[in-house]
C-alpha positions, 0 to 999 in steps of 0.5 A: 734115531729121531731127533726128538728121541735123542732130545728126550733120552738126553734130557733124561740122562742129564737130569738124571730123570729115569735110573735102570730099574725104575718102574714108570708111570705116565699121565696120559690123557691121550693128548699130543703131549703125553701120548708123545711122552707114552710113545716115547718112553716105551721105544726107549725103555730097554735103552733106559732100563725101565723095568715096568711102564705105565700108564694113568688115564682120568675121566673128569666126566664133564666132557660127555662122550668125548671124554670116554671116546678119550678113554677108550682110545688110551686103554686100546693104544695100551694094550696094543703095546701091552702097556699096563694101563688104568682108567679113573673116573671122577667128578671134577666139577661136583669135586671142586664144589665139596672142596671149595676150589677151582675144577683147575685145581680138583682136577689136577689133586684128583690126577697126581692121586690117580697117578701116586696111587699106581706109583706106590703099587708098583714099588715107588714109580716115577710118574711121568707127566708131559710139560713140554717147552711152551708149558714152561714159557707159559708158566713163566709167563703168567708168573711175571704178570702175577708177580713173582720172586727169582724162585718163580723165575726157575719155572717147572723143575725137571724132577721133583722130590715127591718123583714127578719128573717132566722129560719132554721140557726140552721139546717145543710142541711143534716138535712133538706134534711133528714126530707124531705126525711122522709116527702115524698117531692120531691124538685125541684134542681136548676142544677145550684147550682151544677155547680162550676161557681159562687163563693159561688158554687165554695167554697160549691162544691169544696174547703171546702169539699177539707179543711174537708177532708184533715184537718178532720174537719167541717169547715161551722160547725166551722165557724158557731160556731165563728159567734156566739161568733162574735155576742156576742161579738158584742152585748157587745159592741154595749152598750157602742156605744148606750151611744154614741148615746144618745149624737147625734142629727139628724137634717135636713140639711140647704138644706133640702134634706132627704135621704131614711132611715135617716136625712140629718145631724147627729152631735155628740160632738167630745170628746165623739167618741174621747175619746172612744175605738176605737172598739166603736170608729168605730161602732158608726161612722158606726151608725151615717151614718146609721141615716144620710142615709148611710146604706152600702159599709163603708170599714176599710179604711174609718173607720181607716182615720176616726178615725186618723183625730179624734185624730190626725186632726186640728179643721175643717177637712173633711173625705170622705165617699162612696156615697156622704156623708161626715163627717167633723169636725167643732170644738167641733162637727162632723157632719155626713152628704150628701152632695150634688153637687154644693152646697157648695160656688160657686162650680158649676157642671163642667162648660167648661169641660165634662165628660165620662168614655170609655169603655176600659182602655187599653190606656190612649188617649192623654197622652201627653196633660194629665194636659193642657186640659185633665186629665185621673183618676182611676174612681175606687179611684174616687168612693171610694172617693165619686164618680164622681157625686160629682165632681166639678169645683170651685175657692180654700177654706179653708182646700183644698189640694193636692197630687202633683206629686214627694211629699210624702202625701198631700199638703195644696194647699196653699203651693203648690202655694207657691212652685210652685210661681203661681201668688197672682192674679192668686190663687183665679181665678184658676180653681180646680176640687175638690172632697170635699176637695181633689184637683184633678186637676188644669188644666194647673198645676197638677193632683192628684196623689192619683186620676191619671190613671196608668198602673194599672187602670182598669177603666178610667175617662176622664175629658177635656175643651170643645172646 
């Protein structure tokens, strides 16, 4: 058997990728990786037990005739192996401008779709994809120079819950491209791959082979390496949080609402994240929003304020997560949870006032009535924060505070009414517009200065009275 088979059949048994009876799906673009991968698993599929393979082809249709040459090519190598194949055909571009992100990320939703779709028609599949070993160098790679934790030193996971598995991560790409050379297939080559425009292409292409050459190493190799250990390491700790587990509970919240992939509410007992290192600390957090809904986009920074309020906050405190979720302390319990806008007290969405976000931050419109009936925001720290749909317009409570211009930190608005000798009669009736508790804006009064667009912002948000 040839030695790449060996490695891929071994990968498979090790991580337990594939199991007898499991019907499988590939992601074939048609490339050198996944037309390996395809290949492959369709030699080894009685050894494996693989009771139906698939295939998914997706035409993003922004590579004119080559894209559908690709296509054709994928469908007859198929029926060739009487390979049940399914071509998908889709937009990317005119996708990625309805949904406000990248053509990277419309493309891969519009493939893991494609690729889940097929999967639940056959039974619950495991879709297969073609990282190899420099994918997971790469990754790496780029995730260093971004920033990352020891969780992004783990790199791409053999399998995933949702049943994504990677059985070609242990193969280097010069291996794979030999085997298909010995093979006598002829993969089709996305040029665009080639092309030093996106920033994954940039590293593959040009900086990492300047490091090998110039250090006499192999990087991608290396880094793969230290993800292994990373993923170790991981799993060592992840017992200790899986103690931590045990102690929550996941209930619904008052309003009933259940997000996609968790309940509404987790509570922990307080003592037990408390008293723990703060590695399982974190990781135990980042697991409690996973079960409340929160699957992604939690950074150091939300995990490190956290953390602090943990240790060092008062009995009741409130630490905001991305997308509207909230994790609070009440007592001897923290609870993890979304919120939803308008739902708390008397807030109410933003009456008398609206909301836009201009398409250029090249000058902040009416600075100088900026405060009385118009207030200018980084909608960048808004987001982080939690986003603009959970702004409000509400009277004061408890635990609210605030960053006033000239002070250091946060003030509780309490004394900032004090300071400012605003009227008993008038604290109650003022209107706030609240993040959770952080008071962004008293109009008339103060704007935040966390939240307040600056020379620096890049993208604004302009809140104001309605006339």
């Amino acid at each position: 058997m040839n030695e790449l088979l060996k490695q891929i059949r071994n990968t498979v048994r090790q991580h337990e990728l594939i199991e007898a009876g499991d019907s499988v799906v590939v992601g074939f673009s048609g490339g050198p990786d996944s037309l390996c991968l395809l290949y492959s698993l369709w030699i080894l599929r009685e050894e494996l037990g693989i009771r139906t393979l698939a295939a998914v082809h997706v035409n993003h249709l922004y590579r004119g005739e080559s894209a559908f040459a690709d296509e054709a090519f994928c469908e007859e190598f198929c029926r060739q192996r009487h390979i049940r194949f399914r071509a998908v055909r889709a937009d990317v571009e005119k996708l990625a401008k309805e949904w406000k992100v990248g053509t990277e990320e419309a493309g891969r939703k519009v493939r893991y779709g494609a690729f889940a779709q097929m999967a639940e028609e056959l039974g619950g599949a495991k879709i297969a994809v073609a990282h190899n070993r420099e994918d997971q160098g790469e990754t790496l790679f780029l995730r260093i120079v971004r920033g990352t934790g020891t969780a992004g030193l783990c790199g791409i996971d053999y399998k995933r819950k949702d049943g994504v598995i990677r059985p070609l991560l242990d193969c280097s790409r010069k291996d794979i491209e030999a085997f298909l050379r010995e093979e006598g297939l002829e993969p089709c080559i996305d040029h665009t791959n080639l092309e030093p425009v996106y920033t994954r292409n940039m590293a593959r292409l040009d900086v990492i082979p300047y490091i090998n050459e110039k250090m006499g190493g192999d990087l991608t190799g290396s880094l793969a390496k230290l993800s292994r250990i990373a993923r170790e390491d991981r799993d060592f700790i992840e017992g200790f949080v899986e103690e931590i587990l045990r102690e929550a509970r996941c209930e619904e919240a008052p309003s009933g609402h259940l997000p996609p992939g968790g309940r509404a509410r987790v509570v922990l007992p307080r003592k037990v994240l408390k008293d723990s290192h703060p590695a399982v600390m974190k990781r135990a957090i980042v697991r409690c929003f996973e079960r409340a809904g929160l699957l992604q986009d939690i950074t150091s920074d939300h995990l490190d304020r956290a953390a602090e309020l943990l240790c060092n906050g008062g009995t009741t405190w409130e630490a905001q997560f991305p997308h509207g979720y909230v994790m609070k302390r009440r007592y001897e319990k923290v609870i993890f949870e979304k919120e939803e806008p308008g739902t708390e007290g008397s807030c109410e969405p933003m009456p008398g006032f609206s909301m836009r976000i201009p398409e250029s931050a090249e000058s902040l419109e009416d600075s100088s009535a900026d405060g009385l009936r118009m207030a200018h925001f980084d909608l960048d720290k808004v987001r982080a924060a939690g986003g603009e749909e959970r702004l409000v317009m509400r009277t004061r409570q408890p635990g609210d505070v605030i960053s006033p211009k000239g002070f250091s930190g946060t003030k509780k608005l309490q004394n900032y009414f004090v300071d400012r000798k605003i009227d008993r009669d008038l604290r109650d009736k003022l209107p706030l517009l609240c993040l959770g508790n952080q008071v962004l804006w008293i109009p008339g009064y103060e704007i935040n200065e966390k939240f307040r667009a600056d020379e620096n912002t890049e993208r604004l948000l302009i809140i104001e009275t309605k006339e």
